[in-house]
N, C-alpha and C positions, 0 to 999 in steps of 0.2 A: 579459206571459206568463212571461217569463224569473224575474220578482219569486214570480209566482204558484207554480210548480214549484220553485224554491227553498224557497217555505214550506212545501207541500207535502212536498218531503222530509222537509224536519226536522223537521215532524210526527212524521210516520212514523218516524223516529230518537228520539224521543221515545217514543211509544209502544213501540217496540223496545225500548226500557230498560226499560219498564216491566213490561212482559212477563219479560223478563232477571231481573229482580229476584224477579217472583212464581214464579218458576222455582226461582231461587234458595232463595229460601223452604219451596218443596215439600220441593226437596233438602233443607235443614235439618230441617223436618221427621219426613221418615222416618228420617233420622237420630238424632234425639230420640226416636221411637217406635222403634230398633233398638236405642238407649243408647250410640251413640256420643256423639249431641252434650248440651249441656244445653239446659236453654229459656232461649230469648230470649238465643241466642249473640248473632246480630245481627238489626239491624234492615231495611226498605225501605232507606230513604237510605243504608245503610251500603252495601248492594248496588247501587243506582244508580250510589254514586260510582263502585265497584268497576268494574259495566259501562259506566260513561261511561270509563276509565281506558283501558279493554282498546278500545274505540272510537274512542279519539285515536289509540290508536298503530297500530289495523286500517285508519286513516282516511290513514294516509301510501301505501297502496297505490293509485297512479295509474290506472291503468286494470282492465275489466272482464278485459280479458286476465292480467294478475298475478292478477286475484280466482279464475279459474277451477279452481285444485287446490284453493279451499277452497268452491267450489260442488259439486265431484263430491263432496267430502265430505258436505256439506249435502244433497244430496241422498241418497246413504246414511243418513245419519242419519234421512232421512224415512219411507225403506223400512224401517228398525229400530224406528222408532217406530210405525209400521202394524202393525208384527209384534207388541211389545209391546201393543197395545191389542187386538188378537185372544188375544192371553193373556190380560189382566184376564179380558176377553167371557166365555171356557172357564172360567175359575177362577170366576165368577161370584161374589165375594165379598159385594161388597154387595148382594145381593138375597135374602142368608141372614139381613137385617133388613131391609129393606126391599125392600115390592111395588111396581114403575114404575106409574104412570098418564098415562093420556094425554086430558085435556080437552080437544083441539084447539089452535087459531093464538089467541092475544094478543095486544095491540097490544107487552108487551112480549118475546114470544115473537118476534115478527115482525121488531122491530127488532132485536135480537141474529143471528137468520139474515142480515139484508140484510147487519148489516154484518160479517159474518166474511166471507158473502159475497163484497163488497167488495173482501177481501183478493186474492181468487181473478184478479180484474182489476185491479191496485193496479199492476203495474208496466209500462204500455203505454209512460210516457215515458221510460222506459231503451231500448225499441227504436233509433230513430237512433243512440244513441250503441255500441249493441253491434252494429250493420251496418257504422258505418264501422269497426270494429276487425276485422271479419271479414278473412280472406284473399280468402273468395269469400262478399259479400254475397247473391250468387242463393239459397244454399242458407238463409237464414234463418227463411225462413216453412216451409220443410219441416223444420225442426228444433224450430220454433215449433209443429210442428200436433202432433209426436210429443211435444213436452211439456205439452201442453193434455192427452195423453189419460192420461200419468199423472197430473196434476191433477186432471183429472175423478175417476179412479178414487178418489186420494187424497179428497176431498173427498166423494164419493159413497159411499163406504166408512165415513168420519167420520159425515157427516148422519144419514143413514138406521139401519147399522148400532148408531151409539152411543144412537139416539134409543130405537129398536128395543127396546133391553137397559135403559136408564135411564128411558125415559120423559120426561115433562115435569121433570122434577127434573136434566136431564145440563145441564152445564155448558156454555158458549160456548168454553172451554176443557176437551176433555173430558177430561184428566189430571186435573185437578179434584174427578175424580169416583172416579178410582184411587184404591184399598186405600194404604195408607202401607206398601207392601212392597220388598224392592231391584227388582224392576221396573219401579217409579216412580219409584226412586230413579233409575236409570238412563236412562227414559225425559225424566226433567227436565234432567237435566244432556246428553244429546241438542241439547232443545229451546233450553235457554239458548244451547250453542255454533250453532246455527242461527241463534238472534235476530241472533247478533253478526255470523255472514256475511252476511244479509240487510241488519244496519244496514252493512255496511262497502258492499256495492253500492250501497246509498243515498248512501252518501258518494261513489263514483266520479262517480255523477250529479249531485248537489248543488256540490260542487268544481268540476266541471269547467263546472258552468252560472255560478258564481261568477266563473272565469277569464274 
């Protein structure tokens, strides 16, 4: 089991990078379309390394308790990125060339929702390890029920809202689907520093299943 939740993390550290990178990317991006940067500054790989770099050295942080001033963060960063994406919505940019449509569920429409989905319950086996850290473990599932329901909103907001506006064309990452304005610029460079608190709790769990 121990085997099995180790590979599981680093999955998931894995695709964290990956993410990281296409993030990255965005960021360059509107940078090229504002003329700051040029094309093809850098490449994926060059931003993997980047985010595997910033990952070794988030990954020397022992427990869930040191990671916590950069979760309240990350969760800020979430609520700024909900905000940013109700912006795109009102500026309505891309639908001044393009009209959404909606065909209904695909098989590969269907597997994109499961597994972003997915994400939404991806970290039930960090529980144990973040009760015994608690001062008072009672209080965990009520802190637990209070962060399900900004999940839910967050995710409920994403789904329905983004689908709503884009139609069958919105993305399984819906910045994706954002204008190349500094609002995206902004909202990527958010998302990348989130990827890294997320892979760095992954490493508390991972490490400490190693030990």
């Amino acid at each position: 089991t121990a085997v099995m939740q180790i590979a599981t993390y680093f999955l998931l550290n894995v695709a964290l990078l990956v993410n990281f990178a296409d993030w990255c990317l965005q960021v360059q991006r509107v940078l090229i379309v504002q003329g700051v940067a040029e094309s093809g500054s850098l490449c994926m790989w060059e931003y993997l390394i980047l985010g595997g770099c910033i990952s070794c050295a988030l990954a020397q942080i022992p427990t869930f308790t040191r990671v916590m001033p950069l979760a309240v963060l990350s969760l800020l960063s979430t609520l700024i990125r909900q905000g940013i994406m109700y912006y795109q919505i009102v500026q309505m940019d891309l639908l001044s060339s393009c009209e959404p449509a909606y065909d209904g569920v695909t098989p590969k429409s269907a597997f994109l929702s499961l597994a972003t989905t997915a994400l939404l319950f991806g970290g039930h086996g960090l529980f144990p390890e973040e009760m015994r850290e608690l001062r008072r473990p009672e209080s965990f599932f009520g802190a637990l029920h209070k962060a399900y329901v900004i999940i839910g909103a967050v995710y409920f907001s994403n789904a329905y809202l983004a689908y709503a506006v884009w139609g069958n064309w919105v993305s399984a990452d819906v910045q994706l689907n954002f204008p190349l304005n500094l609002a995206t610029l902004v909202s990527a460079l958010l998302s990348a520093f989130w990827g890294l608190v997320e892979a760095t709790m992954s490493h508390v769990m991972m490490l400490s299943l190693i030990e």
